[in-house]
Structures are given as structure tokens and as C-alpha cells.
N, C-alpha and C positions, 0 to 999 in steps of 0.2 A: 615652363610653358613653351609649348613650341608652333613656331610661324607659320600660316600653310599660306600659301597664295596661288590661286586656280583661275579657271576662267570660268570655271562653273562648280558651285557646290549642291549636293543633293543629301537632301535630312528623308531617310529611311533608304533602305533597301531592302524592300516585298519587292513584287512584281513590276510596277510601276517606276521605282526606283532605278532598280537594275535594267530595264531594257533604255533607261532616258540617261545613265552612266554610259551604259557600253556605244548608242548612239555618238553619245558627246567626242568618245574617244576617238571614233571611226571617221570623227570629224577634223580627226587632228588635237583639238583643242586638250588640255588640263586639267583634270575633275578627278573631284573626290565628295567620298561617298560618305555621312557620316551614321551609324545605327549604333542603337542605346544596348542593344542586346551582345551578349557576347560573338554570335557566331550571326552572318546575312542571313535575310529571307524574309523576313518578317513576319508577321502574323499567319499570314497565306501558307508559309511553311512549317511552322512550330504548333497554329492553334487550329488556321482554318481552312484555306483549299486542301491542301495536300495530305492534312492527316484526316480529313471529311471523308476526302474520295479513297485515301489506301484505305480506310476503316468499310466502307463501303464494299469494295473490290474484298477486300479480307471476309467478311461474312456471307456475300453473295459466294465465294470457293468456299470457303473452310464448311459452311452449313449446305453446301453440294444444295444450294439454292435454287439454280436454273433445273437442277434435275426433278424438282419436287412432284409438278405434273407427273412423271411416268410413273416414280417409284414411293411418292410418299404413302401411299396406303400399305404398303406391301415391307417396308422399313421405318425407323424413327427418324426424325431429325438429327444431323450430326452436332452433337454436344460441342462448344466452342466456349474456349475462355478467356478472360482479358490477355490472361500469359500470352494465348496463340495470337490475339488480337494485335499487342504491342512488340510485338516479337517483329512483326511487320513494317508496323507503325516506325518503329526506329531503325530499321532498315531503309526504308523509301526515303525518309528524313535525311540520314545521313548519307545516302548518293546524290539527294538534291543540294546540300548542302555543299555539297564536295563542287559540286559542277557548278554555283555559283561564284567560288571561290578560286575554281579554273579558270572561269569565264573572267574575271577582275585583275586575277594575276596576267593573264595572258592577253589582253586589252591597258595595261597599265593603269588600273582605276586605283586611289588610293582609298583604301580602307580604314576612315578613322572610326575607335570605339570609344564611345560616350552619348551625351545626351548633349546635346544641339541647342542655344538660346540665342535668338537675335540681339543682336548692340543696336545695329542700324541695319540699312538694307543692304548692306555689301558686308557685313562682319557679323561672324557667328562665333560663340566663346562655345567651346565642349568641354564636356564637366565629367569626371567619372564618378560610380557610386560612392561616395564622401563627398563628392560637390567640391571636389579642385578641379581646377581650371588647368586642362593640361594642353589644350592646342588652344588657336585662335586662326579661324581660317576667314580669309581676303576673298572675293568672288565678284567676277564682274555680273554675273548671274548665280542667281540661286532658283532651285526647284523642292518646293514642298512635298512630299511623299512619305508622310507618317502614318497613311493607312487609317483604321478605323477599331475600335475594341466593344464589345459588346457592354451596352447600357445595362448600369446595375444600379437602379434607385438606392438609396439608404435605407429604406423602409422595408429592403428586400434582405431579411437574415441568412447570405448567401456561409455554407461555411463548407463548400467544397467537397463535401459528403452525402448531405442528403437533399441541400437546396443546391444548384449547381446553375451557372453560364455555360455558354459553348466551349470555354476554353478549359475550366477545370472538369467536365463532364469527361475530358479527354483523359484524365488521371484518374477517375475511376476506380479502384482494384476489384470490382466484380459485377458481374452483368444481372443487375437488378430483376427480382420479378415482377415487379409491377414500374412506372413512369407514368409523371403526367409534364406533360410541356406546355406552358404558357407563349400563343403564339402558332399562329399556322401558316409562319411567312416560307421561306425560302429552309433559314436556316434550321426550325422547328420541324418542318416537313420531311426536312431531309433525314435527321437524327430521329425522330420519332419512325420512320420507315424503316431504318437501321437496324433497332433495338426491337420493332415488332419482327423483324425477320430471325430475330434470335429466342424467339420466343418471349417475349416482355409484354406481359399486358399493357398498350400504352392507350392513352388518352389524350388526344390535343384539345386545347381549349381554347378558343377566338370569340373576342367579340364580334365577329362578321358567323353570318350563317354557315361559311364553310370555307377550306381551305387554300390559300393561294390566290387571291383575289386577281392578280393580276394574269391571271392567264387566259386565254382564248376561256370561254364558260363550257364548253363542251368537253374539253380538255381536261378541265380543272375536276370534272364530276368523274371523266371517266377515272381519274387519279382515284379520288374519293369511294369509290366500287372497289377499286384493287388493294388500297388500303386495308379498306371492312374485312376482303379476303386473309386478311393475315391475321385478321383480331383485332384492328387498330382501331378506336373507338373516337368520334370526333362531337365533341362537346360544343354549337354552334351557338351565339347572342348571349355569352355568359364574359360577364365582368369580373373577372377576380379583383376582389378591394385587401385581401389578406393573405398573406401569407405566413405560416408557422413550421416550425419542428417539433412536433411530439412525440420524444423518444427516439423511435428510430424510424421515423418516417415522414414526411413532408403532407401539411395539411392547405389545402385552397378553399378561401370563403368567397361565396360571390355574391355579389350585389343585390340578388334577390335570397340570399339565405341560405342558398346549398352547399354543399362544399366535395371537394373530390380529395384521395388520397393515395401516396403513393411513395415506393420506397426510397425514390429517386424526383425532385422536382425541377423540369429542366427550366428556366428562367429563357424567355428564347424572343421576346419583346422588344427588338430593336438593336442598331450598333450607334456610335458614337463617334465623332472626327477628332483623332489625336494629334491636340494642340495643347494641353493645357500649360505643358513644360516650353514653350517656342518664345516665349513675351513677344508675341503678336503688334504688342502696343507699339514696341520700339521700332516699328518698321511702318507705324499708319496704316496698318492693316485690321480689318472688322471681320468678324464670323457674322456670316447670316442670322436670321432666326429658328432655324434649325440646328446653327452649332456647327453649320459649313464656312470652308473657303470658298469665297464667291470671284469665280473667272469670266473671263470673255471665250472668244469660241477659239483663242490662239492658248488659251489654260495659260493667261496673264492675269493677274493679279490687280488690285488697284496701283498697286507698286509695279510699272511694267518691266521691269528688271528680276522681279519675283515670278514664277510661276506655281501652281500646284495640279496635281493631278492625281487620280486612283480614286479610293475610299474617302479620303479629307475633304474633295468637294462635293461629294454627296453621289445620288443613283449614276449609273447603274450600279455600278460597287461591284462590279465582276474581275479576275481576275484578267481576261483577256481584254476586255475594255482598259482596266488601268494600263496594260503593258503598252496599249497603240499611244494611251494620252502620255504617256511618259517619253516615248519615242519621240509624236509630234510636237511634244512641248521642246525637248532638247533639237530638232531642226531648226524650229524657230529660232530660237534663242541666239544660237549658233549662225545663224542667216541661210541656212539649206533652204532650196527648194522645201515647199510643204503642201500642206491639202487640208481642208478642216477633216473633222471627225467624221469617220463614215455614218449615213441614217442608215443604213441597212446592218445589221449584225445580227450574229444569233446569241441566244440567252439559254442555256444547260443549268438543268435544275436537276441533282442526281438523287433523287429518290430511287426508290424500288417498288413500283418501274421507273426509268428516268424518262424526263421530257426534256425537250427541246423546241424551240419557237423561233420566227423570224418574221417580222411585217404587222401585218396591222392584224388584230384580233377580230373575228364576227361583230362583237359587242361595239365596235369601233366603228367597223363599217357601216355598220346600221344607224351610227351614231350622227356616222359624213353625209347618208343617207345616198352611198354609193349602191351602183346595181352591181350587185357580185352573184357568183354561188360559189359551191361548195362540191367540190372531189374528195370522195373518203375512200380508204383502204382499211381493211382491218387487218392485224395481223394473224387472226383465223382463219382468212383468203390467202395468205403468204407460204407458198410450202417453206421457205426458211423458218417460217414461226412453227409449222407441226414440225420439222426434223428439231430447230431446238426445244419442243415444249411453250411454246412463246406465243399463246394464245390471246394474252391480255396486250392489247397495243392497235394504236392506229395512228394512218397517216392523214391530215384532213387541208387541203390546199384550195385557197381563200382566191376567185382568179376574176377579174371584170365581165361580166354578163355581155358587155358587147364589145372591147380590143381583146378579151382572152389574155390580157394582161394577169402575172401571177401579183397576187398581193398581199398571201401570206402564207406562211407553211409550219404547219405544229404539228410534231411526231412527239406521241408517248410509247414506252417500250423499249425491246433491247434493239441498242445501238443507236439509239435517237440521237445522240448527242456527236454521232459519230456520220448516221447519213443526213441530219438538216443542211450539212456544207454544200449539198446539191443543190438545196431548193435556195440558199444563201447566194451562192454563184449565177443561179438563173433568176434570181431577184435582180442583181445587179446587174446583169447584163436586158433587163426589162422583158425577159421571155414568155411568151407566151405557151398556155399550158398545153395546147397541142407540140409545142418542143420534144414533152418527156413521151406523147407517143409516137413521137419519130425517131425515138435511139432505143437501141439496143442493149440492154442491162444483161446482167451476170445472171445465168442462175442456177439454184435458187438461194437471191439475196434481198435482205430487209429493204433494198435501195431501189428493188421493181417495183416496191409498196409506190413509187410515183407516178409510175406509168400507170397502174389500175385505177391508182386515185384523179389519175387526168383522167381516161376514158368513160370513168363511173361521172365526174366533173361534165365531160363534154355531152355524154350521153344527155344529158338535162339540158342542155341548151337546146343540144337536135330538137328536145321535145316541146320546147317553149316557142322554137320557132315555127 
């Protein structure tokens, strides 16, 4: 067994992990890093951001997607198979891989591999697969960051083939004809838009009337249209109580007696905080009632010598959220200058179309029973959307009825997730929506969609006045 002593240890390295490592070091300080898996990255890189989004990026090219408006009538769909699918997939993987591992070497992080259990709040025992005990690392601080794994009831006969989670859906070897996904969250949404672009009859099934609950409701419908466009079929106020394998295909019964079927059944109902291997106890540390690590707004712990942060203590669960709490948690810790977590951020949801959002949703406003309106753009108004084909999209900015204060901004479509960082920056800086029609934009780009969507905005107040 061998001795480590740090000034700070960190159990995972996902995203969160690794930006609250490279911080520590930049601080001068000690730190090691320790993940159960063989190679960094975590989840984010092996199960969930990064093979989501290249699987994404892979079908939108390989099935010459964006071209479909001009030329689908007139040719087939491009045939796409897992081969070309994974061909990719393990590509992107192993450059991100790689550049983690740069990033670690060339910052001095150390790299232990094992699985992580607390003694006490300063001493962590690492265990390799046989359960010996091969380091024992010392820390004046520790940070939590074991991410989160998708919930798999017992009751759920998962066997990797034909009932499937997000993580084995990813091992697949062939691109199903039909899918049905339990779940019209984030994660559901996204892989059921995937697979309908590949031709997959799919079907989501929610017990909410429709999909995405969280999002602006205008936003969330116009998804729901584009969807239908592909085939994608949305099952809305249905309970699944059962789920089956018969033969070679996955059966769903729901609470009122119906049932749906399909070749492939995505399980897509929630994730989980991985803890279960930490012994939590030995530190006087409690899980919520959700199954979370429960922090203060410095992502300390009740142990304030522990912190946690990413997936483990619950929403947003994104990955660019964990990266900042990872960072802020390692200044504190560290005694750097710091700042709490920002309220303003954006939230990227990559379906096909993808969305992007930042600020308060309509359904909110109306909630605070603030006087706002509403600037929309469509991307049918946008010559960037007729030269790409990019008809289905808009932009819709949420702004105060009387300071013209901006107060939220949801783009669906292409590039959303790429221009919301504008209406993110003029959030923060408190800009008002006449701002975006005093500059001067590119054109023709997705990113003028702000200035029409101000002027369409303003136009309505002219008139109210």
C-alpha cells in the first residue's frame, strides 16, 4: 500500500473533477485525482456528453441531414450504420481522452486508479477491482465529484439488447426499426430525435402531456412539431407499470391497459448520485432525499473541509455547470479569491433541432406576474436559414414591458446552442433590448435572428404605448 499526502484529493474525474484538479494546481497546491475507471473523463466522456453529442454530430453528416429540405424528395436518405456510427464515437473519445491526460501530466495532477472509500474526513483508502487496498491518501481537503449514473429500478429487466439505459443504448450493434423511450426529459429527448433521424420509428412516452417540461412552453411545442416531422411519435399522461421482453422485442404496459412495443426499449427515467462505494457514514455526511450531496452556496459540505460538486449534488447536472462548481469549489478551498455561482447561464439541449435557453421562461413571468413581452424571430425570416435549409427554428427574447430590460432568451434550431452566448452576455451585463438593434450583425447569420426578434419585441410596445 502506498502513502499519498496532498493538500487536496478529488474522487472522480468527469468534467467537474478535472477543471477543480487543474484549478488546485494553478494554485500551487498538491492534488490528486482519484477515478475507478481505467482511463479519466468519466461518465460525460465514455457514456454521456461527448458520445451524445459526437452520435448527434455523426447522423446529422453521415445521413446529409441538414440537406433534407432541398433534396429529399428527389433522393433517399443516406443509409448509416453503427459501424460508421462508432467509427467516430471512438475517435472523439480517444482525442478527448488524450487531452485529459495532457492536461494532468502537464499541470502535475496525480492520477490514482481505484475506487475511493472515506476512513474519516481527511483519509481516503483506494481499492482496485479485487478490493486490495493499494494507496491511502492524506488531504487537508477533499472534493466529491463522482458524477451521476442512470437509475435502473430492479423491477426493470434491463439486458443490454433490447431493454436498454443511456449507457448500454451506446453498445448497440445495429440501428433498430422501431424504439420506444420511457421519459421525455433531456436525456430521452435527445436520443429518441437521434434515432428518429435515422429512420427509427420511435415513440416517447411521459407521464406529463408532453415533452421537456422544463422549457419556455412555446419552445417546448415548437420542438414537439419538429419532432412529428421526422416520424417521432409522442405518447403524453401514460404510466408505464411494466415492462417486458418477448422474444425479440421490448413490451410496455400502462396503467390504464395499453401497451406499446418496440425493438429497442430506451429506459430514460431519471439519473442517480454516485455514492454508493464512498461510506459517506464515515465522514458524518447524509444524502438528501433525493439521493443528493447536500452543499452550501461555497459547494461545502456539512464536513466543511469536504466539498462536492457536478451531478452528485443534484440539477442542473450539465456539464458546463459542473466544470465552473468544480473550479469554485477548488478556489475556496484553496483560499483564492472567489464569487458564488453565477444565476445567469445557458442550458443546451441537443436534440434535432437543438435548443438553447437562458433566464426566466414566459410561464415564470407570468408566474412573478412581471409585465414583460415578447420579440420572435423565425428562422423562415433568416436568409441564413433559406441558404441552409433551416426553416424549422426561432428566436423568442423575454424583455420588461417598461426598463426593456432583457429577461430571457430561447433559441431552437441550428446553431442555438452556439448563438444563445449573446443573449447570455447581454443578460449579464442587464442590456436592454434595443442593445441588439443598435449593432451591427454578420450577414447572413443565425445571430441577426436577435436584432428582428428585438425590433418585432419593440414594435409592440411602440404600440401599447
Amino acid at each position: 500500500m502506498e502513502d499519498v499526502k496532498v493538500d487536496m484529493a478529488i474522487i472522480g474525474s468527469g468534467p467537474a473533477g478535472q477543471k477543480a484538479a487543474i484549478q488546485v494546481a494553478k494554485l500551487g497546491k498538491k492534488v490528486c485525482i482519484i477515478e475507478k475507471d481505467p482511463f479519466p473523463g468519466g461518465a460525460c466522456l465514455y457514456s454521456g456528453t461527448i458520445p451524445s453529442k459526437t452520435l448527434r454530430e455523426a447522423i446529422v453528416n453521415l445521413t446529409d441531414f441538414n440537406n433534407r429540405s432541398f433534396y429529399a424528395k428527389d433522393r433517399p436518405i443516406h443509409e448509416t450504420t453503427i459501424s460508421d456510427l462508432n467509427f467516430r464515437l471512438t475517435k472523439v473519445i480517444e482525442e478527448e481522452k488524450n487531452m485529459v491526460l495532457r492536461q494532468f501530466r502537464k499541470n502535475n495532477v496525480i492520477l490514482i486508479h481505484g475506487t475511493a472509500r472515506f476512513e474519516n474526513p481527511h483519509q481516503l483508502l483506494i481499492m482496485d477491482d479485487e478490493f486490495r487496498v493499494t494507496h491511502q491518501v492524506t488531504a487537508e481537503y477533499m472534493i466529491i465529484a463522482t458524477g451521476s449514473k442512470p437509475r435502473v429500478p430492479l423491477e426493470i429487466p434491463f439486458d443490454k439488447e433490447v431493454i436498454v439505459d443511456s449507457t448500454s443504448l451506446l453498445a448497440l450493434n445495429r440501428v433498430p426499426k422501431t424504439m420506444v423511450v420511457l421519459g421525455g426529459g433531456v436525456i430521452g429527448s435527445e436520443y429518441a430525435s437521434f434515432y428518429a433521424a435515422l429512420g427509427t420509428q420511435v415513440t416517447i412516452v411521459d407521464k406529463r402531456d408532453h415533452i421537456l417540461p422544463l422549457l419556455d412552453g412555446e419552445i417546448g411545442m415548437h420542438l414537439q412539431t419538429a419532432l412529428s416531422e421526422l416520424g417521432l411519435q409522442v405518447l403524453g399522461n401514460k404510466e408505464p407499470v411494466k415492462v417486458d421482453r418477448v422474444g425479440d422485442k421490448g413490451v410496455v404496459t400502462f396503467k390504464d391497459g395499453g401497451t406499446v412495443e418496440g425493438e429497442v426499449v430506451l429506459y430514460a427515467l431519471g439519473r442517480t448520485a454516485n455514492v454508493d462505494s464512498l461510506h459517506l457514514q464515515n465522514t458524518g455526511l447524509q444524502i438528501d432525499q433525493k439521493g443528493y450531496v447536500p452543499v452550501n452556496a461555497l459547494f461545502q459540505t456539512t464536513q466543511l473541509n469536504i466539498y462536492a460538486v457536478g451531478d452528485v449534488i443534484g440539477g442542473p447536472c450539465l456539464g458546463s455547470t459542473s466544470m465552473e462548481q468544480g473550479r469554485l469549489a477548488a478556489r475556496h478551498a484553496c483560499g483564492a479569491q472567489t464569487h458564488h455561482f453565477p444565476k445567469v447561464y445557458p442550458m443546451g439541449i441537443y436534440s434535432i433541432p437543438e435548443i438553447s435557453t437562458c433566464g426566466y421562461t414566459e410561464e415564470e413571468l407570468k408566474e412573478l406576474q412581471f409585465r414583460y413581452e415578447v420579440g420572435r424571430a423565425y428562422y423562415y425570416e433568416i436568409a441564413r436559414g433559406h441558404i441552409d435549409g433551416s426553416n424549422v427554428g426561432l428566436f423568442k427574447l423575454l424583455f420588461h414591458a417598461d426598463t426593456l430590460e432583457l429577461l430571457g432568451v430561447h433559441v431552437i434550431g441550428r446553431g442555438a446552442t452556439e448563438v444563445i452566448h449573446i443573449g447570455q452576455v447581454a443578460m449579464n451585463f442587464h442590456a436592454r433590448i434595443d442593445f441588439f438593434i443598435d449593432q451591427v450583425f454578420n450577414y447572413p447569420t443565425y445571430a441577426e435572428g436577435y436584432r428582428v426578434a428585438a425590433l418585432n419585441g419593440l414594435n409592440k410596445i411602440k404600440r401599447i404605448r
